[in-house]
N, C-alpha and C positions, 0 to 999 in steps of 0.2 A: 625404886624411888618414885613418890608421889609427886606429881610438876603441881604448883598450885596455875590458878586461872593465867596470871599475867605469862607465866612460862612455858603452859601450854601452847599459848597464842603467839609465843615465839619458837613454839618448835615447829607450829603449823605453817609458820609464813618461811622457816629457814626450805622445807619441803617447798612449797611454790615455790620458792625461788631457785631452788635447784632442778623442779619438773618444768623451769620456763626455758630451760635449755636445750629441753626435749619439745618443742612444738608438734602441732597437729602433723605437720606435714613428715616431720622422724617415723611417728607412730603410724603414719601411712604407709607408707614406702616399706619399712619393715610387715607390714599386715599384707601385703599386697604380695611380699615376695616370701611371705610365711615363716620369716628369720627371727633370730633370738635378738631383745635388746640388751644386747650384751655393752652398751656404753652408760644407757641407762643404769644398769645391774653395778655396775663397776661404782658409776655415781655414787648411787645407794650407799654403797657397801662403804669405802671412801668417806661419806658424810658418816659413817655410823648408823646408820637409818635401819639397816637389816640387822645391828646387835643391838638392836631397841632393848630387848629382854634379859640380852643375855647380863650376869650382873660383872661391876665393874673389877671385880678381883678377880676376872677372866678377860677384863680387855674390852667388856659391852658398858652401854649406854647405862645400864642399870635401871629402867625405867619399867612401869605396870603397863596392863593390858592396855588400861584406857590411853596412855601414852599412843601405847603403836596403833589403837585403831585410831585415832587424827593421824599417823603419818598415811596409813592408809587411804582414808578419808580424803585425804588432801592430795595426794597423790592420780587419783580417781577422779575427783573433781577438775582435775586439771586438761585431762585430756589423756591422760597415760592409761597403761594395762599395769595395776599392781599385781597381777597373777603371779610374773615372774619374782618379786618380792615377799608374799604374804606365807608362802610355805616354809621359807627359812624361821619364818615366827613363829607360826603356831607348830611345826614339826617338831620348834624345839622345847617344846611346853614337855615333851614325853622327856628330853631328855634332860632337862631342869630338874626336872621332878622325881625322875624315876632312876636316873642313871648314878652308877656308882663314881666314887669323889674320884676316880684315877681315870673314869669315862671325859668324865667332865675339865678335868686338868688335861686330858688331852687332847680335846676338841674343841673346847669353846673358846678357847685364846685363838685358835686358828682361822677357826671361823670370825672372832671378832674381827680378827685381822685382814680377811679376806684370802686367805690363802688356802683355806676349804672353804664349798661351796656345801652345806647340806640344803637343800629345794624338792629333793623327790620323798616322794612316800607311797610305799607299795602296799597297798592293800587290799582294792579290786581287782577279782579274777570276774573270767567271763561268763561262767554257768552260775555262781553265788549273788551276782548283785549287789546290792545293798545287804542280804543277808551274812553281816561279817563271820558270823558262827559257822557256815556253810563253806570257807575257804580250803582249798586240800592241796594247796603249795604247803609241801612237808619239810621240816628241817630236822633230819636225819643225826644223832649225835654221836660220834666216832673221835672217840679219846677228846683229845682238847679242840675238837672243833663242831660245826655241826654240815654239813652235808646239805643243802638245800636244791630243791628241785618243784617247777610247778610251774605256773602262767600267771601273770599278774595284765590287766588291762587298764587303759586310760590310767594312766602315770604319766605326769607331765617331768620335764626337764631334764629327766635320765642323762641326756647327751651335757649338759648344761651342769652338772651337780656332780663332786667327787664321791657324796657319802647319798645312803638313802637307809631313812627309816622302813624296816619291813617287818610284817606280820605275816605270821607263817603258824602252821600246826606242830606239835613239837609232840602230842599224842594223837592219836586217829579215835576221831568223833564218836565211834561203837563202843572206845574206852573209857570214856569219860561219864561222868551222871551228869554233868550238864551242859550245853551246846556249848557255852561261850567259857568252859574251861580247856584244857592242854592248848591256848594259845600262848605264844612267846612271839616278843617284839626284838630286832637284831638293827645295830649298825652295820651294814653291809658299805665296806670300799669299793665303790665301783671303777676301781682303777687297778684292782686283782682281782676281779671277777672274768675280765680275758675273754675267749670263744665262749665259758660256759654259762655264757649269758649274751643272749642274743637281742640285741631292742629294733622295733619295728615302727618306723614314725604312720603314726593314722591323722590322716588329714578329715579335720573335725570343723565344724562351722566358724569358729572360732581359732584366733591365730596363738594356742596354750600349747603350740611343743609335746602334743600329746604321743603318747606310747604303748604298745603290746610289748610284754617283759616274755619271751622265754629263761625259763634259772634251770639247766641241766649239769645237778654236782656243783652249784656254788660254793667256798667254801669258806664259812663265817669263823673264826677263832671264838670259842665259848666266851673269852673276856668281850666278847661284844654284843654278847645279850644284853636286854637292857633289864635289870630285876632279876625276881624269878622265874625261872620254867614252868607254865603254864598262864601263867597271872599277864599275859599281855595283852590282849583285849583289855581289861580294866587300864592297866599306864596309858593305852589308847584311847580308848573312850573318856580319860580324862583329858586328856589334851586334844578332842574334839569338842570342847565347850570354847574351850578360847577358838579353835577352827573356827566353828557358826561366828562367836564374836567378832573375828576378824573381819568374817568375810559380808556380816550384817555393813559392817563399815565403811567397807569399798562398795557395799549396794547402795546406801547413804550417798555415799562421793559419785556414784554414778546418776542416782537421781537427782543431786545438785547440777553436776553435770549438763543434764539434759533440760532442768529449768532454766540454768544459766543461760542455757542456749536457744531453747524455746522465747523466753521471754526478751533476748536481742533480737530475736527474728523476728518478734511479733509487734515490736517498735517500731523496728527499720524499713519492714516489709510493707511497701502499700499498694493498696488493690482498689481500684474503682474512688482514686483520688482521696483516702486516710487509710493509716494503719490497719493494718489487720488486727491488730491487739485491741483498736476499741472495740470490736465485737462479741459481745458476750459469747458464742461460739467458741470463740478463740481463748478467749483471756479465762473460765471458767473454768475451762478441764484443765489449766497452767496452774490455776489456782488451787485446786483440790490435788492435784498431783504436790504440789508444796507443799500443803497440811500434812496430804499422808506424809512423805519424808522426814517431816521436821519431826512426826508425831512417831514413827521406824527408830528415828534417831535417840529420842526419849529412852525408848527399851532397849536400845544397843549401850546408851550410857549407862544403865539401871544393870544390867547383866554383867557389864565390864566392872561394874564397882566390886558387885555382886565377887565374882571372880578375883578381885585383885585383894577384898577383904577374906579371901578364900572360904565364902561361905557358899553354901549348894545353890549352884542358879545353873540347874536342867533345864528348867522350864524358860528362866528369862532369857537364856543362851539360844534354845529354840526358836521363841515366838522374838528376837530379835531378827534370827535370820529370816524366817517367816515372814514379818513384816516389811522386812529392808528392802529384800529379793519383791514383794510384791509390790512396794511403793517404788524401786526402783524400775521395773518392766513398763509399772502406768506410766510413770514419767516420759520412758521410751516411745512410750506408742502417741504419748500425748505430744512429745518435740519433733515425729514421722510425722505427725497433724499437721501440726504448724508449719512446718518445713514444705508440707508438699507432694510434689514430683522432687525439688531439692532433698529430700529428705534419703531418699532411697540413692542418691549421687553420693558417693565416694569423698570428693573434695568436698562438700561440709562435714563429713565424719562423723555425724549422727547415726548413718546405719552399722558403721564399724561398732561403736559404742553399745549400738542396737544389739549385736550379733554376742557383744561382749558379756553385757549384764541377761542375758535371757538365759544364759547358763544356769544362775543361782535359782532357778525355778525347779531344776532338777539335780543341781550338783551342789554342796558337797553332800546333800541329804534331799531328798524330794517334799516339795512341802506337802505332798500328801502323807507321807510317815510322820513328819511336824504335829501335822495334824491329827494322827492314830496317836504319837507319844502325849502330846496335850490330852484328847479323851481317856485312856487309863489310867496314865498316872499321874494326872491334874486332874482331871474331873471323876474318876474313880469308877466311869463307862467299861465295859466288856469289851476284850481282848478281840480286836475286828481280825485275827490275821493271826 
């Protein structure tokens, strides 16, 4: 469902008013003691906020991308961590899309409902990188099930999620003619996966519940492939366009964020008898950090339409995140500025938020591969890699 302007603006303001619940000082206390918000999560889910996509004849909001990135956005803006939020959305882009009508009749009413949790998704190991074709967690197929075993790294919410989208090898890489085929994509329960799945919390600069996945002998029922056998890199790779969109949009909400906060400071704050804000010093780099933003946000709108009219937007999906993630970093380092020695203290929360968006510079895609996918196949440059 398409929200026209006035309904948008009521879905944004129903999100603040429900992230006013969660103040600065919730999201501290949990960042501080590395805990899941698990009241926040609950919130969400309860408003409907996390079945933003899913459609109403399963129990969801029924709403387009652009929808969930304002809940996102606004979420972000507020002072919160949509992290724990945003993977329920774009995870389930694969299984909208791709999964068969008996997949979907039996998980996305439950999840509307909040009685499953799908949040993880495994698909970085620790020797492949970014190179998803180079993955050699294998899934083994033995009568009606398939047999999995391998390592997966930085998966966040393992502990926090009942299901998890996983990508795994389903033929070995020397059989194939080409890299990114014998992949398959699997609904794994992680509630009978038992000892043979072992999770590892990695405490990361950042408070995202992150994880090392040991899988020895997991054992997936074949009705929970998603598609067909091999074809899962592409169900993936398509529901990593909405990923960048999403997450261009919590980079949006985080550089608001940090203006919002930069230019209260720069009012309030005074130094040698006026404002710090009248100083061009100050107020200048506040001001070009809001350009970039506003001008991030343009292309995350432009990609999410792009998306929701389901026409090819690689490229606007990309340089959305590209942009967002960089306009959101300057913003960061611009409200560390203004702020101070305040700025690196805890109780303003500008370094937590700091710590927060500096991620998207390297996750869920590096913007220097952004920038390799933009020269070959936007600009038609030689293959750097």
């Amino acid at each position: 469902m398409i929200l026209d302007d006035s309904k948008l603006r009521g879905l944004r303001q129903g999100v603040r008013d429900l992230c006013a619940g969660f103040p600065d000082e919730y999201w501290r206390d949990l960042d501080a003691r590395r805990e899941y918000p698990e009241e926040f999560v609950r919130a969400m889910t309860e408003a409907g906020y996390l079945a933003a996509l899913i459609p109403r004849e399963y129990g969801g909001m029924g709403l387009d991308l652009t929808a969930a990135c304002a809940i996102l956005e606004e979420a972000n803006r507020s002072g919160a961590n949509a992290n724990p939020a945003h993977a329920q959305m774009y995870v389930m882009g694969t299984l909208l899309r791709h999964g068969s009508r008996e997949q979907r009749e039996e998980y996305l009413p439950k999840i509307a409902a909040g009685e499953l949790r799908l949040q993880a998704f495994g698909v970085t190991e620790p020797e492949a990188g970014t190179d998803t074709t180079r993955i050699s967690t294998f899934a083994q197929r033995r009568g009606d099930r398939y047999v999995v075993s391998g390592r997966k790294i930085y998966i966040s919410r393992v502990q926090h999620s009942d299901l998890m989208v996983l990508l795994a090898r389903t033929t070995p890489v020397e059989k194939v003619k080409r890299r990114s085929d014998g992949l398959s994509v699997f609904i794994v329960d992680l509630r009978d996966a038992g000892d043979r799945l072992k999770v590892k919390r990695r405490r990361v600069m950042m408070n995202n519940f992150t994880n090392e996945l040991e899988l020895d002998g997991v054992e997936v029922p074949v009705r929970n492939r998603i598609g067909e056998e091999g074809m899962g890199l592409r169900y993936v790779m398509d529901g990593m366009n909405a990923e960048r969109i999403l997450i261009a949009a919590e980079c949006v909400g985080d550089g608001r964020f940090f203006i919002d906060r930069a230019t209260g400071r720069a009012n309030d704050r005074v130094v040698f008898g006026r404002p710090i804000g009248q100083n061009q010093g100050v107020q200048f780099p506040i001001a070009r950090a809001y350009a970039n933003v506003e001008a991030a946000d343009l292309m995350t709108r432009k990609a999410a339409a792009l998306f929701d009219r389901d026409e090819a937007c690689g490229a606007e999906a990309n340089m959305a995140k590209l942009l967002a993630a960089d306009a959101s970093w300057e913003a960061a380092n611009v409200a560390v500025q203004t702020f101070g020695g305040y700025g690196v203290d805890a109780e303003y929360d500008v370094e937590r938020k700091f710590r927060e968006t500096r991620l998207y510079q390297v996750a869920p895609i590096s913007t220097n591969l952004i920038l390799s996918y933009l020269a070959q196949h936007v600009l038609g440059l030689p293959r750097s890699f």
